[in-house]
N, C-alpha and C positions, 0 to 999 in steps of 0.2 A: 554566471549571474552572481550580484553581491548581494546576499538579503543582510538589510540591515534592523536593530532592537531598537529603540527608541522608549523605555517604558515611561519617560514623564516627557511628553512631548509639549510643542508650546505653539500658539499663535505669534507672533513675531511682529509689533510695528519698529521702524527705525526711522527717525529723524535725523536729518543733518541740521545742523546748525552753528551760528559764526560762534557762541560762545556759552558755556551756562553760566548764569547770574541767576544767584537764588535770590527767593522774591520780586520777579522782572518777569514782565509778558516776554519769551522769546516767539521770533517767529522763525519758522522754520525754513528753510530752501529747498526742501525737499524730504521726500517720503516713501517709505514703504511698507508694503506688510507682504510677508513668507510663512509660511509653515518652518519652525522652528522646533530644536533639537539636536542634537548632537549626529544622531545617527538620522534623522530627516536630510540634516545637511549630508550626510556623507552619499546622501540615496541620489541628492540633487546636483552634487559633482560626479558623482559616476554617469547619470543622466545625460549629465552637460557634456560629458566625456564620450560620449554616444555608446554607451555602454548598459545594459540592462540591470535593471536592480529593484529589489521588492522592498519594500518599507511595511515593517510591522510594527504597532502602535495603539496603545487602547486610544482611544478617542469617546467625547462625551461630549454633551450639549449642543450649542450652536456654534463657539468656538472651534471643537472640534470634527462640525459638519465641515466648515470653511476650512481648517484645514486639509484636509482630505478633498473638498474642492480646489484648490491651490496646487495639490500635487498632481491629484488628475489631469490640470491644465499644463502641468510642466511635462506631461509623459512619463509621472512615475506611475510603477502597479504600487496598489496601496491594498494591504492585508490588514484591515482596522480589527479593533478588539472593542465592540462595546461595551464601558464604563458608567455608571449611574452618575458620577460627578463631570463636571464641567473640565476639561481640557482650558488649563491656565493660557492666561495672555501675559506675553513679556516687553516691554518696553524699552530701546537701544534708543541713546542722545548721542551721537557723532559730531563731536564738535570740529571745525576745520585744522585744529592744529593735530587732529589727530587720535584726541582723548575720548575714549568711549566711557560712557556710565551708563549702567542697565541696572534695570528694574525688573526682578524675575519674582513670579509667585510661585506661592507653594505647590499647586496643583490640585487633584483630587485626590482621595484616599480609595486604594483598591482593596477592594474585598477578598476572600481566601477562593472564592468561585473566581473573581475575575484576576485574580495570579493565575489559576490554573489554566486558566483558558487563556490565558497570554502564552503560556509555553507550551502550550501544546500546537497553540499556530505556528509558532516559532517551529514547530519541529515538524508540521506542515508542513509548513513553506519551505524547507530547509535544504528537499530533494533535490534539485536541481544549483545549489550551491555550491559556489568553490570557494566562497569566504562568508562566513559570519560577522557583520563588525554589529557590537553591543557596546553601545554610547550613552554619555548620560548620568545623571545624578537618577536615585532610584525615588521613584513618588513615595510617598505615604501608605502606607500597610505592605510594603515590601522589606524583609529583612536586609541587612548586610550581604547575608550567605546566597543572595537570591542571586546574583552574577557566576557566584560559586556553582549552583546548582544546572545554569543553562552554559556553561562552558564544561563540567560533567555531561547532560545531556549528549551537546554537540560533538562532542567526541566520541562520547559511544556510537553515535551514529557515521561517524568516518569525516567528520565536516571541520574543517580548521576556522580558529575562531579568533577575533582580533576584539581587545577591549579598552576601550576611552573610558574610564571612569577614575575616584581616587576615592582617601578616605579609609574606613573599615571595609566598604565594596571592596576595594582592590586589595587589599590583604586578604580580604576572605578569599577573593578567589582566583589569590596563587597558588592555594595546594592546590589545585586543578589544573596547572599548569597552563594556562593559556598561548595559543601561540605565539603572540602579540599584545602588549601593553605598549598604550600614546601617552603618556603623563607630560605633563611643560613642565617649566621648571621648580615652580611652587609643590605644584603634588608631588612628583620626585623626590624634594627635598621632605615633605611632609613625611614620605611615605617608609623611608631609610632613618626620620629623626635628626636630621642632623643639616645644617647650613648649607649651602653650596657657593660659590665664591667663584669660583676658575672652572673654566669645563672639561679638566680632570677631575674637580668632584665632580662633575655630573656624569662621567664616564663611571665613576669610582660607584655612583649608587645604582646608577644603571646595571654593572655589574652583582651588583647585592640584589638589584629582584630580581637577575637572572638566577640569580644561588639560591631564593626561593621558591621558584617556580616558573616565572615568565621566561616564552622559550625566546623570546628576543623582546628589544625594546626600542622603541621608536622614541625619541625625546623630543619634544620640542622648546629650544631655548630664543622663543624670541626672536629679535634683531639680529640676535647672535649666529642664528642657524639653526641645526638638526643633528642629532647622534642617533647613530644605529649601531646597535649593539647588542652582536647574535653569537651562534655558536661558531661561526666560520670567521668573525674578525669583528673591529671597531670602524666604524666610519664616522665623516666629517662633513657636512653637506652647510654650502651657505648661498646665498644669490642676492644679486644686484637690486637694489630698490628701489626706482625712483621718487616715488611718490605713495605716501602712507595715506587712505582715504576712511579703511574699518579693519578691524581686524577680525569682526562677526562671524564665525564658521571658519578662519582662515587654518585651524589646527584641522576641523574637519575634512576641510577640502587635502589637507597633505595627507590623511591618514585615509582618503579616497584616493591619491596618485599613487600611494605605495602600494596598495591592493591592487589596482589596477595592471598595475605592471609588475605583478607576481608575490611580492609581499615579502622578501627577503635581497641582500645585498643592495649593493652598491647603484647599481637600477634603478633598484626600486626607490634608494633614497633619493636621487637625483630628480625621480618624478612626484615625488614628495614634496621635496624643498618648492621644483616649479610648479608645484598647485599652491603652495602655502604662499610662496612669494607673488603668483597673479593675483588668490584672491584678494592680498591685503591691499592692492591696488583698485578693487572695482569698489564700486558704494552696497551699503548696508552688508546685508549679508548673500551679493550675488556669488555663484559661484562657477568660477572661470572652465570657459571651454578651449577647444585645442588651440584657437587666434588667439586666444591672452595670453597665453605659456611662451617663455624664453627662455628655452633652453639652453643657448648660450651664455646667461645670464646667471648660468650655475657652479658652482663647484664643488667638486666630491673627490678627498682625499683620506689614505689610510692615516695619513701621516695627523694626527690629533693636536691640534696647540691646546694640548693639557694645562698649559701654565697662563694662556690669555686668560683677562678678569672677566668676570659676565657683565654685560654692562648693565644689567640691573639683579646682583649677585641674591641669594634668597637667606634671609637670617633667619 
C-alpha cells in the first residue's frame, strides 16, 4: 500500500480550450473537475495502476466534501482530517497548443489542533505502508520544518518516505533524510542556488541534495526526460511523445510509477518516465492506467548526455 499526504489539497476544474485571449468570452471544448493535489494525484495513479493507496488530507467545507466524493467514486480509501476552513478550488486553462495557465488559491489556514491531528492520521494510517509519498506546497499555519517533522516521524516508525515539495519545505527537511526527493527542474535549480543549463548541472545538483540528506532523487526535466540519482548510480530515462494534451499531475503520475515499481534504480525510473510520458498525453489531469503506458516508448541509460542543453535551461 502507498499512503499518500496531501496537506493543502484542492478541488480541480480544467478547461481545454482553442486559445486564451484576455478580455474575450472563450468557450470551452471541454471540461473537468478532479480532486486535486499533489499527493491526490499520486493516490489516483496508483489507483489507476490497480494498486491500493490511502489518501490522507484535511478536508473542509463543501469543496472538500466533493472532494472526497470524487475520490470515493474513483476507488481511492480516503483518511480525511476535518479542517474548519474551506478546501481551495483551483482552476487549469489547457489551451490546444499545449500551454496550461492555472489559477491556484490559497487554501485554508490550519490550526495547531488540526496539524496535530493531520500527523497523527498519518501515523495511523501508515501501518500497513511500504511507501509514504508527501506532496505539495504546505497550507497556511504550517511551518517549513512541518515536512521535516513527518519524514522524522515516518522513520522512526520503519516506514520509507518519498517527498514532492520545494522551497524552505525541502531544505528543512533534508536533515531528515528522506528517502526520495521529485523536484523538476526549476525547484532543483532553486533549491542548490544556482542555474542549470545542460543536464550535467542537473545531475551536478541532484548530487548536492544528495550530500545534504536526500537518500536519492528523482528529477524531472521536462521534454527533456528524468534523472535518478541514488547511492548505486546515475540514470537517464527519456520517452517518445506524440502528442502533448496537459501536463496536470504529469510529475505526479512518474513519482506514482517509481513507487510502484520499487522506488530505486533503473526500474523504477523506466516506470517513471512511462507514467509521466502517458499522462501528458491524456486531457486535464487524468491519470494513465496500464493500456496508456508504452513501454517501448522508453529509454533508460547509465550513459548521462551531461553536455545536451535543456531545452528550456533554468536561470
Amino acid at each position: 500500500m502507498i499512503l499518500t499526504v496531501t496537506p493543502n489539497p484542492s478541488l480541480d476544474r480544467t478547461y481545454e480550450i482553442p486559445s486564451l485571449d484576455r478580455g474575450e468570452v472563450i468557450r470551452a471544448t471541454g471540461e473537468r473537475m478532479d480532486p486535486g493535489g499533489k499527493g491526490v494525484n499520486v493516490s489516483r495513479a496508483v489507483t489507476a495502476a490497480g494498486r491500493r493507496t490511502v489518501a490522507v488530507l484535511p478536508l473542509g467545507g463543501a469543496p472538500g466534501s466533493l472532494v472526497a466524493d470524487l475520490l470515493h467514486a474513483q476507488g481511492i480509501e480516503v483518511a480525511p482530517v476535518p479542517v474548519a476552513g474551506p478546501t481551495r478550488s483551483n482552476i487549469s486553462l489547457a489551451e490546444a497548443d499545449g500551454v496550461l495557465t492555472k489559477i491556484n488559491a490559497p487554501g485554508p489556514e490550519l490550526t495547531s489542533a488540526e496539524e496535530e491531528l493531520l500527523l497523527e492520521t498519518v501515523r495511523a494510517q501508515s501501518r500497513d505502508a511500504s511507501w509514504i509519498a508527501c506532496c505539495g506546497s504546505l497550507p497556511r499555519g504550517l511551518a517549513p520544518s512541518w515536512y521535516a517533522a513527518l519524514v522524522a516521524r515516518a522513520h522512526a516508525a520503519g516506514t520509507r518516505i518519498a517527498l514532492d515539495t520545494s522551497g524552505p519545505a525541502l531544505l528543512a527537511a533534508l536533515r531528515e533524510r528522506p528517502d526520495v526527493v521529485k523536484p523538476n527542474a526549476e525547484e532543483l535549480s532553486e533549491a542548490v542556488g544556482r542555474p542549470l543549463a545542460t543536464i550535467g548541472d542537473a545531475v551536478k545538483a541532484a548530487e548536492d541534495l544528495r550530500e545534504r540528506g536526500a537518500g536519492a532523487v528523482l528529477a524531472s526535466l521536462g521534454a527533456d526526460g528524468q534523472l535518478l540519482v541514488e547511492a548505486s548510480g546515475v540514470w537517464f530515462g527519456s520517452a517518445r511523445v506524440d502528442t502533448v494534451r496537459s501536463n496536470v499531475g504529469a510529475g505526479d503520475s512518474s513519482l506514482a510509477g517509481f513507487l510502484i515499481a520499487g522506488g530505486s534504480g533503473p526500474d523504477a525510473l523506466a516506470s517513471a518516465v512511462a507514467h509521466g510520458a502517458a499522462a501528458v498525453q491524456l486531457p486535464g489531469s487524468v491519470m494513465p492506467g496500464p493500456a496508456d503506458l508504452d513501454p517501448d516508448a522508453v529509454t533508460v541509460t547509465s550513459t548521462v548526455p551531461v553536455d545536451r542543453v535543456l531545452t528550456e535551461p533554468v536561470s
